[in-house]
VEXKE-88965 format. One line per field, with one value per residue (C-alpha): residue number from 0; z negated, y negated, x negated; residue in three letters. Coordinates in Angstrom, 1 decimal. Each point is the difference from the previous one (the first is absolute). Example, Ala and Ser with C-alpha at 12.3 -4.5 7.8 and 13.67 -1.06 7.14 Angstrom:
// VEXKE-88965
nr = 0|1;
w = -7.8|0.7;
v = 4.5|-3.4;
u = -12.3|-1.4;
rest = ala|ser;
This chain:
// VEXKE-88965
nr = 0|1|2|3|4|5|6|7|8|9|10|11|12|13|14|15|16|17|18|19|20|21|22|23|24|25|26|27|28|29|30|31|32|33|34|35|36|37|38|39|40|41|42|43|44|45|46|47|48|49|50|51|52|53|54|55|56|57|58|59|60|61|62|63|64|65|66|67|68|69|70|71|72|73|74|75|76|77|78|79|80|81|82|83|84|85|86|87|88|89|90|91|92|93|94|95|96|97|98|99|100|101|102|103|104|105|106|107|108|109|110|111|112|113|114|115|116|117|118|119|120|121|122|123|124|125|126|127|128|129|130|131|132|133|134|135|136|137|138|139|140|141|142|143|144|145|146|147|148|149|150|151|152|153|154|155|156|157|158|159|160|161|162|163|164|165|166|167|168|169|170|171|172|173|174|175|176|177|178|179|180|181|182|183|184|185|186|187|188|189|190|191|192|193|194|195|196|197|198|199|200|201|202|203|204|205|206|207|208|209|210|211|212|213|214|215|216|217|218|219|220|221|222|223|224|225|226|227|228|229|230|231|232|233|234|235|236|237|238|239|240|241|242|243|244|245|246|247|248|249|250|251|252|253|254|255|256|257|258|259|260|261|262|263|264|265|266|267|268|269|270|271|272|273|274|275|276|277|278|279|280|281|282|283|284|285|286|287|288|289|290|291|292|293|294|295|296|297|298|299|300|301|302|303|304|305|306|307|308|309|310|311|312|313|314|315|316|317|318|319|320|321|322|323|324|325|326|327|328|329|330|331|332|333|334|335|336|337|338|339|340|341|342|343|344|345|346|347|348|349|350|351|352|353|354|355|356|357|358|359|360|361|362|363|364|365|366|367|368|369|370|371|372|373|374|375|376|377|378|379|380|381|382|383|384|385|386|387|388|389|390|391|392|393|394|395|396|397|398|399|400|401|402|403|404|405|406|407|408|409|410|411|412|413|414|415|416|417|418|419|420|421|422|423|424|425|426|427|428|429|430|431|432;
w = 41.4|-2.5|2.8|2.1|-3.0|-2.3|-0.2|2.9|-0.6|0.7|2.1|2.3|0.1|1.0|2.9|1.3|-0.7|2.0|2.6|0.3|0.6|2.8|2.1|-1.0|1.0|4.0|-0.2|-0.9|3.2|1.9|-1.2|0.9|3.4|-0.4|0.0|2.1|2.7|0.5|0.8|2.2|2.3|-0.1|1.1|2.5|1.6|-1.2|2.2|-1.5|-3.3|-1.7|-0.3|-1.4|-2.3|-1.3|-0.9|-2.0|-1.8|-0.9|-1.3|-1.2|-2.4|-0.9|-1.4|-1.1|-0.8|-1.5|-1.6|-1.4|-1.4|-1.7|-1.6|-1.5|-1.7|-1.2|-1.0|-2.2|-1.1|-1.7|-1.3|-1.5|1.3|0.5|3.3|0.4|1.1|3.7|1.3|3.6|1.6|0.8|3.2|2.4|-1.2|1.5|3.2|0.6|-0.2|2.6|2.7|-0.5|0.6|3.0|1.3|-0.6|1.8|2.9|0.7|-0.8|3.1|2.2|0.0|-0.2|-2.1|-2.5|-0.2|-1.0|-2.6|-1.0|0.7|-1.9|-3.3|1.3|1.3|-3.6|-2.2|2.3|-0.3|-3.7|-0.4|1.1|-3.3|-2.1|0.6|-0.7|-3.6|-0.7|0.7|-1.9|-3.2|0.0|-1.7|-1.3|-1.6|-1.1|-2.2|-2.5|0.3|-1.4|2.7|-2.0|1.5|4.0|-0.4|2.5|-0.3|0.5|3.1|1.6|-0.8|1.5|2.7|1.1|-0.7|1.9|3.0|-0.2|-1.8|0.1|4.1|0.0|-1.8|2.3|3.4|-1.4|-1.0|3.5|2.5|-0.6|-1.3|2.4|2.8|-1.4|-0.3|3.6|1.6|-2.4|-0.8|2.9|2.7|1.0|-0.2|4.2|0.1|-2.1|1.5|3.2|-1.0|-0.8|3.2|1.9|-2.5|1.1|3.5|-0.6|-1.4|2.9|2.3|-2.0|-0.5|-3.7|-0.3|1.0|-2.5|-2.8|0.6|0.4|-2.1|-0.5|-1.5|-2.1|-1.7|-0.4|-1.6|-2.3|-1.0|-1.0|-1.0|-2.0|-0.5|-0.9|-2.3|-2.2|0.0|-0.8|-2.6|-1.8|0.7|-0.9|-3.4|-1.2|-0.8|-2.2|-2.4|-2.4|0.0|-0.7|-2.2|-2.7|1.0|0.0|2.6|1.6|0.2|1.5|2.3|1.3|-0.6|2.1|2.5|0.2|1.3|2.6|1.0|0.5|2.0|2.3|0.7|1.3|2.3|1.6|0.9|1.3|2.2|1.1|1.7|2.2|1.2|-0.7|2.7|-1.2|-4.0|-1.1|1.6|-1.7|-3.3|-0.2|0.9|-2.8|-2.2|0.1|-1.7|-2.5|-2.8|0.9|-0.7|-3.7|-0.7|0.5|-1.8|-2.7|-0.5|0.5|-2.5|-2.4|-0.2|-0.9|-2.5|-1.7|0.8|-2.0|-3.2|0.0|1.5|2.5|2.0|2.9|1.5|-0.1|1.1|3.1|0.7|0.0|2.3|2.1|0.6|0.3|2.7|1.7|0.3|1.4|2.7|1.0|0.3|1.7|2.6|0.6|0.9|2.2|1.8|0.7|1.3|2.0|2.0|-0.4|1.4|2.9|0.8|0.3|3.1|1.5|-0.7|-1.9|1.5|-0.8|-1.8|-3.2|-1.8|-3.2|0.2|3.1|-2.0|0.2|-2.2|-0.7|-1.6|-1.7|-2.0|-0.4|-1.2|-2.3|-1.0|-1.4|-2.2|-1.2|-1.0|-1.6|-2.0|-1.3|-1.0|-1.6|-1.9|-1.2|-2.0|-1.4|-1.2|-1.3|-2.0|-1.4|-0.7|-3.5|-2.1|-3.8|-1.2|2.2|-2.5|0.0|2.8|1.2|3.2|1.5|4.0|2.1|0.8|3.0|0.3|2.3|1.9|0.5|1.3|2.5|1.1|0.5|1.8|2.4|0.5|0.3|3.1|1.5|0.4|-0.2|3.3|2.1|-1.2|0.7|3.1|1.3|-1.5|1.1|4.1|-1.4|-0.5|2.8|3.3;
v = -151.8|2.3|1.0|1.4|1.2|1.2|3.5|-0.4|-1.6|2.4|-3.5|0.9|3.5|-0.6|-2.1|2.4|2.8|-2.5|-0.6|3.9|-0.1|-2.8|2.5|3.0|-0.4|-0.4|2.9|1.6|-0.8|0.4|3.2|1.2|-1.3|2.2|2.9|-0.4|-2.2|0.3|3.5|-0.2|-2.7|2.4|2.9|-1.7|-2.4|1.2|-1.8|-3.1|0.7|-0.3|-3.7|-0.4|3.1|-1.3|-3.3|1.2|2.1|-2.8|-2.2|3.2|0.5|-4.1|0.0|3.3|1.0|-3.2|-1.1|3.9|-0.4|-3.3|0.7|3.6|-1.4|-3.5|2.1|2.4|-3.3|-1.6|3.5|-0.3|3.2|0.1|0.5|2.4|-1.4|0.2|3.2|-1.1|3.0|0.5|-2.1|2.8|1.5|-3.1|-0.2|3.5|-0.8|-2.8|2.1|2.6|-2.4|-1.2|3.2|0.6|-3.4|0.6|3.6|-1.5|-2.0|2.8|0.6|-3.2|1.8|0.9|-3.1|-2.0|2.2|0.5|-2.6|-3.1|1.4|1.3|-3.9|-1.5|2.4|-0.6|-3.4|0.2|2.1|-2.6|-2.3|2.5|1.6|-2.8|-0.5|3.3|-0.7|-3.0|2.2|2.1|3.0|1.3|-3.2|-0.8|3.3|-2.0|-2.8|-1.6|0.2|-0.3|-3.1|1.2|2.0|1.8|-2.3|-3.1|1.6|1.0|-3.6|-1.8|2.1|-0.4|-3.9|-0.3|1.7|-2.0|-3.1|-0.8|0.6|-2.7|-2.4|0.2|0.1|-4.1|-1.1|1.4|0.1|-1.4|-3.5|-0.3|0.3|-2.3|-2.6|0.7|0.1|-3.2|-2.0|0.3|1.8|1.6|3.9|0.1|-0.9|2.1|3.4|-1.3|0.0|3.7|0.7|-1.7|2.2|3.1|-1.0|-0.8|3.6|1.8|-2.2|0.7|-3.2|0.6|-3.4|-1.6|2.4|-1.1|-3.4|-0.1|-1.6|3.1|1.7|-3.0|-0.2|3.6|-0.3|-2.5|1.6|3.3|-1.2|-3.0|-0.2|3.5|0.6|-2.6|0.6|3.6|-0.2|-2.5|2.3|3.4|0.1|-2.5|3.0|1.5|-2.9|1.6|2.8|-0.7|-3.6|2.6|3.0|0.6|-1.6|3.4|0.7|-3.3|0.5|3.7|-1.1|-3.0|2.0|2.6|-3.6|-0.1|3.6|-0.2|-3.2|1.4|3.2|-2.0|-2.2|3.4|0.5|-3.2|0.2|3.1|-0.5|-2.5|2.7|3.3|2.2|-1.0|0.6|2.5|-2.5|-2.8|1.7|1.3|-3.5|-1.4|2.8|-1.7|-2.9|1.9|-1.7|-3.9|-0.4|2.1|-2.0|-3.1|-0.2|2.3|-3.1|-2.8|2.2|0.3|-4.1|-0.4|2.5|-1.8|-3.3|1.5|0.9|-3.4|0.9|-2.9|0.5|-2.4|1.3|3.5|-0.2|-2.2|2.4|3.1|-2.0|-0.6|3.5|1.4|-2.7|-0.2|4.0|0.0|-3.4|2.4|3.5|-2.4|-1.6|2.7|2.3|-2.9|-0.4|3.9|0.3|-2.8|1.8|3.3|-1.6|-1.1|3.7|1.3|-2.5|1.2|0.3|-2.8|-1.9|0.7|-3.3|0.4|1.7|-1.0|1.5|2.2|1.5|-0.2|-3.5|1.9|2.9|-1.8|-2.3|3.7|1.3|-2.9|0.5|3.7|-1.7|-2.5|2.6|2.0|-3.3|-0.1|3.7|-1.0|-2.9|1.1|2.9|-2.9|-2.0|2.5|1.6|-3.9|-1.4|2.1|-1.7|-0.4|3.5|1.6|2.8|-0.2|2.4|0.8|-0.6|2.8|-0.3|-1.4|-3.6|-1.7|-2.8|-3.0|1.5|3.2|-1.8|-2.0|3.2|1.8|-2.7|-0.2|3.7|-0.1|-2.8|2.0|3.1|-1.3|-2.4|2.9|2.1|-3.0|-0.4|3.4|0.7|-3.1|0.8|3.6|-1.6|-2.4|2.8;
u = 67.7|1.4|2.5|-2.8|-2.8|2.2|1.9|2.8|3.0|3.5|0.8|-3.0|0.4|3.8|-0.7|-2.5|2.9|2.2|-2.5|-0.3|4.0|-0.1|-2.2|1.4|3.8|-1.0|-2.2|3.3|1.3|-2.9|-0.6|3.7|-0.8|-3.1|2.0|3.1|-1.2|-4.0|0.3|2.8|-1.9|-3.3|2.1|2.1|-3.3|-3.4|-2.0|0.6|1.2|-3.5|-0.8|4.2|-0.9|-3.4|1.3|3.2|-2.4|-2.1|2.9|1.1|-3.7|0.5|3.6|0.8|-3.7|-1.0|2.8|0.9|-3.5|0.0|3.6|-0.6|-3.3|1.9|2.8|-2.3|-1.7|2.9|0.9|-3.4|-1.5|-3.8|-1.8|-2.5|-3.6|-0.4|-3.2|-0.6|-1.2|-3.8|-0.9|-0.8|3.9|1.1|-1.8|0.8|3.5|-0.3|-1.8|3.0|2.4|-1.9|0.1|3.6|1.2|-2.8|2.4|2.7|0.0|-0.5|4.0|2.5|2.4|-2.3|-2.2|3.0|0.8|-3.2|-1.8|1.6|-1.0|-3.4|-1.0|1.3|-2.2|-2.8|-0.1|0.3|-2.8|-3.3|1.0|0.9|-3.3|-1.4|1.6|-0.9|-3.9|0.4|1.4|-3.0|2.0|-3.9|0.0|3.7|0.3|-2.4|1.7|3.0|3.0|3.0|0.8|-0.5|3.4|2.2|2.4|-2.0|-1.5|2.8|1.9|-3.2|-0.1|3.9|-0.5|-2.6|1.6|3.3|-0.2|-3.8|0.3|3.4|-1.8|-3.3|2.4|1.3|-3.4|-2.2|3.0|3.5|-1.9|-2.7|3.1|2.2|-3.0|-0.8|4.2|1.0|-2.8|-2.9|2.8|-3.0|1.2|1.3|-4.2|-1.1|2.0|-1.0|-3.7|0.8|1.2|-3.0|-2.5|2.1|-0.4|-3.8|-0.4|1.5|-2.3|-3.2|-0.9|-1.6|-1.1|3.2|1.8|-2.0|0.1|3.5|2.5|1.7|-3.2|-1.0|4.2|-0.4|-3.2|0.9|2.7|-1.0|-3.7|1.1|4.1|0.1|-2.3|0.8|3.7|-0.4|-2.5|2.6|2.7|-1.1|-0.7|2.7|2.7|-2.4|0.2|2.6|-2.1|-4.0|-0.3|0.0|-2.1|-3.8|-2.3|-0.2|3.4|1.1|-2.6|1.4|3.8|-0.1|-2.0|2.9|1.8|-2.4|0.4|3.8|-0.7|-2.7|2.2|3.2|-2.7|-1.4|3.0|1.1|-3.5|0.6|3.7|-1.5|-2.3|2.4|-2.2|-3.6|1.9|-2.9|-2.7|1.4|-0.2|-3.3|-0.9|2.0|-1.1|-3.6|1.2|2.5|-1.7|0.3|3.5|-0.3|-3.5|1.5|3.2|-2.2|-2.0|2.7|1.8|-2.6|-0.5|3.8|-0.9|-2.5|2.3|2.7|-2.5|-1.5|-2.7|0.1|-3.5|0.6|-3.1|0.2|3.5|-0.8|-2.8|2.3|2.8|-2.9|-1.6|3.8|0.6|-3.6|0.0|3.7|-1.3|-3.1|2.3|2.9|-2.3|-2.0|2.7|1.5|-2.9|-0.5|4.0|-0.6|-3.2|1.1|3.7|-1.7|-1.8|3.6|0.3|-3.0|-4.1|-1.4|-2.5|-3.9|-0.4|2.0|-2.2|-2.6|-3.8|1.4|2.9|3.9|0.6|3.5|-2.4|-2.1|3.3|1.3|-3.3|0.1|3.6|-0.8|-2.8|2.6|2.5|-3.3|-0.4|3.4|0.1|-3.5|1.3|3.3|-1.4|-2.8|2.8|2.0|-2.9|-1.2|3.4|0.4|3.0|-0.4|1.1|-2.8|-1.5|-3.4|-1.6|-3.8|-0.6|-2.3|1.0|-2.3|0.4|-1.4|-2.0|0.5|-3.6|1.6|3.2|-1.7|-1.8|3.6|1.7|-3.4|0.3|3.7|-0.4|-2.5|2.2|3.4|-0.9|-0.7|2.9|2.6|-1.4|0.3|3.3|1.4|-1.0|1.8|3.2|0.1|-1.6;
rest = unk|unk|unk|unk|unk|unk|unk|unk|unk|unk|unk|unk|unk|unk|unk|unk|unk|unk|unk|unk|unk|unk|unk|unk|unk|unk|unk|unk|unk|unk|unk|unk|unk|unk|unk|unk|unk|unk|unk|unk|unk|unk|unk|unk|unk|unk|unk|unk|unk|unk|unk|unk|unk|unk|unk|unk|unk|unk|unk|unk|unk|unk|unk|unk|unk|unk|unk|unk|unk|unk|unk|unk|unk|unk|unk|unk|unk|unk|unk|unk|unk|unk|unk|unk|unk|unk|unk|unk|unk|unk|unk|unk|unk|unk|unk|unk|unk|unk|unk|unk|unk|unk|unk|unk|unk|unk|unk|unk|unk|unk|unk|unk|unk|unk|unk|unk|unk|unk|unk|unk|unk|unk|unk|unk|unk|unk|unk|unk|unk|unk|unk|unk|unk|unk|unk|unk|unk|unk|unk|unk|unk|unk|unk|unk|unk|unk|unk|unk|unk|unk|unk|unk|unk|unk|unk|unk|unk|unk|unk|unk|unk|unk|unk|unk|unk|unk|unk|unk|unk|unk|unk|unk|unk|unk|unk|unk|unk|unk|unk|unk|unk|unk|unk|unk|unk|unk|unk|unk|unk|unk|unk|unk|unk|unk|unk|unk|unk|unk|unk|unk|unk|unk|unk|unk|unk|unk|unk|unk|unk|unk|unk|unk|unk|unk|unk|unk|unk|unk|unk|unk|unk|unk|unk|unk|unk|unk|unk|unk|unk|unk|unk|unk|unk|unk|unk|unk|unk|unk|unk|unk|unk|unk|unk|unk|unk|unk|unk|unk|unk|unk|unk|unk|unk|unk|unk|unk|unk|unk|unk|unk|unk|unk|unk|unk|unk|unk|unk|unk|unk|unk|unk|unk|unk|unk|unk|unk|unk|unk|unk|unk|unk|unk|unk|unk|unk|unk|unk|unk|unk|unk|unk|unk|unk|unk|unk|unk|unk|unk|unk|unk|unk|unk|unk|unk|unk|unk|unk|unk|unk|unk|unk|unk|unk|unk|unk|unk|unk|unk|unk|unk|unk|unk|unk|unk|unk|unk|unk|unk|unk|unk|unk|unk|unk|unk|unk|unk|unk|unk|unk|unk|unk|unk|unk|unk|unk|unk|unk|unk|unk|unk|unk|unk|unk|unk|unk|unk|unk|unk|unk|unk|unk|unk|unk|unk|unk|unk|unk|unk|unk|unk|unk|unk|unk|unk|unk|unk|unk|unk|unk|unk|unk|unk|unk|unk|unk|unk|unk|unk|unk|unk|unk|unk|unk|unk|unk|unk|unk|unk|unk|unk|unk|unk|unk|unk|unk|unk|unk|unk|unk|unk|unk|unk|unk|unk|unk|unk|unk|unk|unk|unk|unk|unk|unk|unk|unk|unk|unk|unk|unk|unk|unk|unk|unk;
């Protein structure tokens, strides 16, 4: 226990230091491939150097970013240097920044040379933004300058936000994809039937047969898997490489720290979303932007109940309850996007038929009506928790901003349904004329 609660052990902070090698030394060689090869190919076949280009510059960000990152701060760690605390900008700095890099891949594009130059970088910070933002809201700067932060450092930040990117994402691809297949190939010898359920929902899609697709075993695999397998795997994984870091900080800062986990994970899995759809990329993000703040809320929360494990403060129920809102929000945001691809999927085949519809609206509007008040929620109820969960060194502060009561909640969400319904609605025939 004293391993994790205590001050840090230089046997802890070398293996992190080592850790930062392992990824660092490819990087090396990726990054010399960065600059003798990569632009060679771009020059010599631009057409079809951007997809090559964008994924060398993602594994690019994950070994020589990540790993560059995690060894300078262990390095300066066992030297015994201090870290500075870590002043997210203001929220609105942050979203400002994401619709400028928007705007710089959306011209990017426009010339094949350029975009895959240009673009790579443009697509990663992009992605990184939606959680980040989300951290940032959580932090409440107004609120964090009277407020102990010594323990949310730059250094912790940045390590939880690498980890969760690299080894956070590695341990959530065995628990929600490499085990569930191996179960399925060696054990059931069910996975020709499940790809060929796939295949048959596909087919289903392009022949607009909505209630076929839905039903199919394709839809119901997929369903299960990212509304129930993945939500419990991640929540596990996320916040488990921030265990060195928070069993000794304040409630608060374990809370924000294992959130910067979350962050790192939720960028890399923008990304991995959008290459399956590289020319709808800015669609896919502003979708995935809604629900920046499910992935930081969630291993916030998990984190924050291995904090209080760690201290002894072994609260079975509060902790099941925070595993449960971090998974039941991820299950709703999950299924509801699922459900919304699938529909919206189908439009790209051809019009949808008059039926699928709730109350004489698009169902697919209404789920992504609902999925903006989710993402609301989480935005709502990170900054709650991060403003309750005061650690023990908390000086003492008077409160004067004005709280909400659960009345005035219930009359935000009604008014938030009311107009968000319409507005998904109407964007979503937008997007799909």
């Amino acid at each position: 226990m004293n391993f994790l609660t205590g001050q840090m052990s230089r046997s802890t902070k070398t293996i992190i230091f080592i850790m930062g090698i392992v990824l660092l030394l490819p990087g090396l060689m990726i990054a010399l491939a960065n600059l003798c090869i990569v632009p060679f190919a771009i020059l010599s076949s631009p057409r079809t150097a951007l997809g090559p280009a964008t994924a060398s510059f993602v594994l690019l960000a994950l070994t020589l970013g990540a790993g560059g990152v995690v060894t300078w701060h262990a390095a300066r760690s066992l030297q015994g240097k201090p870290s500075k605390p870590l002043r997210l900008p203001p929220v609105w700095i942050v979203a400002g920044i994401f619709g400028l890099m928007l705007v710089v891949g959306i011209v990017s594009r426009t010339n094949a040379t350029l975009a895959a130059f240009v673009f790579p970088p443009a697509l990663l910070i992009t992605a990184a933004i939606p959680p980040l933002f989300a951290v940032a809201w959580f932090a409440h700067p107004e609120r964090s300058r009277r407020m102990p932060t010594d323990g949310l450092t730059f250094r912790r930040g940045m390590v939880a936000f690498a980890g969760g990117a690299t080894v956070s994402v590695a341990i959530a691809i065995v628990l929600e994809i490499l085990l569930p297949v191996i179960i399925l190939s060696l054990v059931f010898n069910l996975s020709n039937v499940a790809l060929k359920s796939v295949q048959n929902l596909l087919a289903d899609l392009a022949g607009q047969q909505i209630a076929r697709a839905i039903a199919n075993p394709g839809f119901i695999y997929s369903f299960i898997q990212l509304a129930i397998i993945a939500p419990i795997a991640e929540e596990i994984a996320k916040p488990l490489i921030t265990l060195p870091l928070i069993g000794r900080l304040a409630r608060r800062d374990a809370f924000l720290v294992a959130a910067m986990a979350g962050a790192g994970f939720a960028a890399l899995e923008n990304v991995i979303y959008t290459s399956f759809g590289m020319y709808l990329w800015s669609g896919i993000l502003i979708v995935r932007a809604i629900g920046g703040a499910i992935h930081p809320l969630g291993a916030g929360l998990v984190g924050l109940s291995w904090r209080d494990w760690l201290n002894g403060e072994r609260n079975w129920h509060e902790g099941l309850a925070r595993f449960g809102i971090a998974v039941g929000m991820h299950a709703l945001w999950n299924g509801g996007s699922l459900f919304v691809v699938t529909l919206a999927g189908a439009q790209f085949f051809g019009k949808l038929p008059s039926g699928v519809n709730i109350l004489g609206l698009s169902t697919a509007g209404v789920v992504l009506a609902l999925l903006i008040v989710l993402g609301l929620a989480a935005l709502w109820l990170g900054r709650t928790t991060a403003q309750q969960a005061r650690g023990e060194t908390e000086i003492e502060i008077v409160d004067t901003s004005f709280a909400l009561s659960d009345r005035h909640m219930a009359i935000w969400a009604l008014v938030c349904l009311v107009t968000v319904v319409p507005m998904g609605v109407t964007a979503l025939r937008l997007l799909l004329r």
